[in-house]
Each structure stands twice: as structure tokens, then as C-alpha cells.
Backbone as a chain_set.jsonl record, in Angstrom:
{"seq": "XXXXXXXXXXXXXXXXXXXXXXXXXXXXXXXXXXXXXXXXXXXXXXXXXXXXXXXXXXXXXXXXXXXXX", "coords": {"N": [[-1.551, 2.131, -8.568], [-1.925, 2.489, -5.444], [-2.987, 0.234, -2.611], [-3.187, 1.789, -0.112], [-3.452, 4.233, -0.93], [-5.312, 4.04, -2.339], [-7.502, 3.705, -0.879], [-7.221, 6.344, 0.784], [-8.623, 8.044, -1.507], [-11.276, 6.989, -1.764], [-11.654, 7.285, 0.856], [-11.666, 10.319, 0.857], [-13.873, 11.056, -1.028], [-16.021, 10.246, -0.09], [-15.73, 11.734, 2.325], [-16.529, 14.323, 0.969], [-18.932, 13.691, -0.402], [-20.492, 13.552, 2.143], [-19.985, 16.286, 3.077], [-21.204, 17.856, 1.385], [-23.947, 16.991, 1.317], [-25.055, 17.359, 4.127], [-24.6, 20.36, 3.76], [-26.25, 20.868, 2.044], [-28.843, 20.393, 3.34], [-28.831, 21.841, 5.511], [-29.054, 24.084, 4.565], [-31.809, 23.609, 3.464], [-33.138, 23.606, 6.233], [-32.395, 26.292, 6.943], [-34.199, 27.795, 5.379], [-36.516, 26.757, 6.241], [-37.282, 27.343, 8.447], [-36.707, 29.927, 7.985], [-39.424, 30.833, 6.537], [-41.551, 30.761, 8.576], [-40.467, 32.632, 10.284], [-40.96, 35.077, 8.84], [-43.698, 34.613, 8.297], [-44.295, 34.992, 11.078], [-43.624, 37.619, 11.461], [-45.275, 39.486, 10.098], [-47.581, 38.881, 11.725], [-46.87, 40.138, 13.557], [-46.714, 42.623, 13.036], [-49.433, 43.9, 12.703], [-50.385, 44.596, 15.034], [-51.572, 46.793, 17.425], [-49.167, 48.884, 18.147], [-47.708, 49.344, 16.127], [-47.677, 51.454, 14.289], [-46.193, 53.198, 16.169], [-44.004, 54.172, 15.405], [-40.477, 55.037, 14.939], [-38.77, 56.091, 17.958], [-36.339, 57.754, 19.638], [-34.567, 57.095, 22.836], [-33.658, 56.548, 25.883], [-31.58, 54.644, 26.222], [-30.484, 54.514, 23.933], [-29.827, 57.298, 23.012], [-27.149, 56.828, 24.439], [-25.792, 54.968, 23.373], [-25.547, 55.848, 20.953], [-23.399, 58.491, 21.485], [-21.468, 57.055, 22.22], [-20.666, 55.683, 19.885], [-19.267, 58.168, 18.657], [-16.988, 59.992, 17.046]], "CA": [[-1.972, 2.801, -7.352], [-1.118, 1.081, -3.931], [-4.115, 0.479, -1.464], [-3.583, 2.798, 0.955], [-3.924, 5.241, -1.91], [-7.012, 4.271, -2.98], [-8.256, 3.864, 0.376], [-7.528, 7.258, 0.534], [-9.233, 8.272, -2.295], [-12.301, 6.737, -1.302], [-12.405, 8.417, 1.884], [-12.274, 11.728, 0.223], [-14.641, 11.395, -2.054], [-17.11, 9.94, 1.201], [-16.002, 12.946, 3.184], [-17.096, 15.451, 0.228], [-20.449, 13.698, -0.197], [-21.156, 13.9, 3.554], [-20.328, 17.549, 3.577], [-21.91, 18.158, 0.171], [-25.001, 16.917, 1.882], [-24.689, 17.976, 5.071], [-24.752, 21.656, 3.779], [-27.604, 21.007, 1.448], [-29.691, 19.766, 4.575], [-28.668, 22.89, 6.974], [-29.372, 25.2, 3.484], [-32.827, 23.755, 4.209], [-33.377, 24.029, 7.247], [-32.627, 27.77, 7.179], [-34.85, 28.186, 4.388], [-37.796, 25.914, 6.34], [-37.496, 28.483, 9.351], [-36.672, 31.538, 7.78], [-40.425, 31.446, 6.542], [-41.868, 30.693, 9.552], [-40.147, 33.813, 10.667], [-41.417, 36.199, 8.327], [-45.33, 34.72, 8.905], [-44.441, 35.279, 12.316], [-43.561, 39.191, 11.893], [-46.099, 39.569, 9.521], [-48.606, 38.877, 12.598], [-46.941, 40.855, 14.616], [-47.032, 44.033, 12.481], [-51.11, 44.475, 12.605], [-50.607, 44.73, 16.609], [-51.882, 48.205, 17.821], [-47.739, 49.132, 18.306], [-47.295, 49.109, 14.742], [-47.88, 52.78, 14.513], [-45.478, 54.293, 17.449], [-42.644, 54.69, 14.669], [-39.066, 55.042, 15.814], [-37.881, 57.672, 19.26], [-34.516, 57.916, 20.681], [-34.703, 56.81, 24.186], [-32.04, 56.877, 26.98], [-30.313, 53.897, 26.054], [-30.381, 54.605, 22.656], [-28.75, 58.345, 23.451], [-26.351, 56.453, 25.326], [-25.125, 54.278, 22.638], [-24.801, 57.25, 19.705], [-22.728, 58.98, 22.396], [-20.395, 55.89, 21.905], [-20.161, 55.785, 18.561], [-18.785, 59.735, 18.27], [-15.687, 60.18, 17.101]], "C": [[-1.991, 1.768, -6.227], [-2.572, 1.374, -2.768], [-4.321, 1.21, -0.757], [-3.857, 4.092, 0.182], [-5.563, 5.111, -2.352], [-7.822, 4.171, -2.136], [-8.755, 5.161, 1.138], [-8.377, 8.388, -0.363], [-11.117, 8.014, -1.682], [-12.707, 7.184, 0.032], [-12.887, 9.55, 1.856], [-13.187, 11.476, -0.702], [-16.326, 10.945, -0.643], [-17.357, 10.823, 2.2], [-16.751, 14.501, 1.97], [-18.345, 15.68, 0.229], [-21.423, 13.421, 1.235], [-21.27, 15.414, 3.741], [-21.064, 18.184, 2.578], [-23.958, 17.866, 0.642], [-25.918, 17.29, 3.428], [-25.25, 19.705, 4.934], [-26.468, 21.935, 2.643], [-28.651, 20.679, 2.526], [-29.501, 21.115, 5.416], [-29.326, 24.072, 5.577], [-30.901, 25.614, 3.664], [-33.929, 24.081, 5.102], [-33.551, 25.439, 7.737], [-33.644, 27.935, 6.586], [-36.332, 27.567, 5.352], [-38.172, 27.084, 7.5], [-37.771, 29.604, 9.4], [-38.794, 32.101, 7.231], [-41.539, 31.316, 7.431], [-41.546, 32.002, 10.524], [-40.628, 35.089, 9.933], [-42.93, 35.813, 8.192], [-45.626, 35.543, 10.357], [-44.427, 36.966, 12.527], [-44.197, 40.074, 10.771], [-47.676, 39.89, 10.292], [-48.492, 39.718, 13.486], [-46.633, 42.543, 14.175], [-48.551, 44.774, 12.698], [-51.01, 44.685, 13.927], [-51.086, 46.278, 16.4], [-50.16, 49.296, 17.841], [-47.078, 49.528, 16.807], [-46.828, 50.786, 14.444], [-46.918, 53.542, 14.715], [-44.439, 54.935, 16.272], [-41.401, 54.647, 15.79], [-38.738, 56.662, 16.667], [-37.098, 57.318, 19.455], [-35.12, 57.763, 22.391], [-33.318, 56.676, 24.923], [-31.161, 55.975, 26.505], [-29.651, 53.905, 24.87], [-29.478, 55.725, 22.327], [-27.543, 57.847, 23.581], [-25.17, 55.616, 24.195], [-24.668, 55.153, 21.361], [-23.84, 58.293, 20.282], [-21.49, 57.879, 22.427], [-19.836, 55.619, 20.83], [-19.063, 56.888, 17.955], [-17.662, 59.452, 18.077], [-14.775, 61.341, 17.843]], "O": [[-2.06, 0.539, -6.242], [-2.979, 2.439, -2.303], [-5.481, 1.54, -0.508], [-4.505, 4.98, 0.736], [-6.523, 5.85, -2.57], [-8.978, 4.497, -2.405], [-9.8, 5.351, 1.761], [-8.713, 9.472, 0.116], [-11.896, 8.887, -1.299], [-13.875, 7.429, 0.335], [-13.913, 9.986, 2.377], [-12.859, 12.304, -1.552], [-17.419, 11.51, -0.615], [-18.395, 10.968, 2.846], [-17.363, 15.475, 2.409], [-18.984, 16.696, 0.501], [-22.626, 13.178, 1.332], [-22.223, 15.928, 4.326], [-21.644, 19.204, 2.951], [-24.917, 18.528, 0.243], [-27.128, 17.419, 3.612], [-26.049, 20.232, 5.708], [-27.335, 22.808, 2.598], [-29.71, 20.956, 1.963], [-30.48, 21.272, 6.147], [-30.159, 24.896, 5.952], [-31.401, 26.722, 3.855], [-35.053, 24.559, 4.947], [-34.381, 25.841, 8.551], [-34.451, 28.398, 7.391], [-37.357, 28.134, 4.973], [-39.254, 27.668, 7.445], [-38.496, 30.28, 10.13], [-39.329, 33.189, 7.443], [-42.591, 31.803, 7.018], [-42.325, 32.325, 11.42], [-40.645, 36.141, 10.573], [-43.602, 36.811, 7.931], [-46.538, 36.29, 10.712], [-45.009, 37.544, 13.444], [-43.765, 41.198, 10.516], [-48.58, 40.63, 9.902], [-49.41, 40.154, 14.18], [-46.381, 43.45, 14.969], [-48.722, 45.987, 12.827], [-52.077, 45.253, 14.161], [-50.967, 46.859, 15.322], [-50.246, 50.473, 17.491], [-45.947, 49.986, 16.648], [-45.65, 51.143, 14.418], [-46.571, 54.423, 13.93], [-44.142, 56.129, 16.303], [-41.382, 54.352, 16.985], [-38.561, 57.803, 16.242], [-37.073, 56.087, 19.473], [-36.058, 58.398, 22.874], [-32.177, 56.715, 24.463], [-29.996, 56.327, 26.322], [-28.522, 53.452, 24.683], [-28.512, 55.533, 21.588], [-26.689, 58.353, 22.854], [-23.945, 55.711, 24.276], [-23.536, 55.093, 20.882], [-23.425, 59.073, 19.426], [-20.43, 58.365, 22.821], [-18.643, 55.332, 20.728], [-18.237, 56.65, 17.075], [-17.119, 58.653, 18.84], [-13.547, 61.312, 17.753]]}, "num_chains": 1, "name": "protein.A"}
């Protein structure tokens, strides 16, 4: 094997374990947020609003009127 071959080699295997880590680190990160996000709408369920349930409102009309085939 001729240097620039194995020079190659060794880059790929340096670019794998950058992105190999890389994606384990962002995997994280979602995961560190995502439950920070469901405390958060957890708190905001007990509000007084909780209740109203779902109406159709104008803009809401407006957009199923778009959809129609």
C-alpha cells in the first residue's frame, strides 16, 4: 500500500468517527430539549384554556376550502 493510500485511509476512518460522533451529540441534544418541551406543555395544559376544546374559525374555514378537491 503506497502512502497516499494510507493517508487516505486514515482520513476516512477520522471523517467517520467525527460524524459518528457528531450525530451521537446532536441525538442528544434533541433528546435533552425534547423533555424540556413536554414539562413545558405539561404546565401549560392546567391553564384555565385547557377546556375550550377545538372550533373552526375563519381562517381555519378558509384553509379546508383549499384543501377541496
Amino acid at each position: 500500500m503506497s502512502t497516499k493510500q494510507k493517508q487516505k485511509t486514515k482520513d476516512a476512518v477520522g471523517r467517520r468517527t467525527f460524524l459518528k460522533g457528531a450525530a451521537a451529540a446532536s441525538g442528544a441534544a434533541i433528546l435533552a430539549t425534547g423533555e424540556s418541551a413536554v414539562a413545558a406543555t405539561d404546565q401549560l395544559s392546567t391553564d384555565s384554556t385547557a377546556g375550550a376544546g377545538y372550533h373552526e374559525s375563519g381562517h381555519v374555514r378558509d384553509y379546508y376550502k383549499t384543501t377541496r378537491l
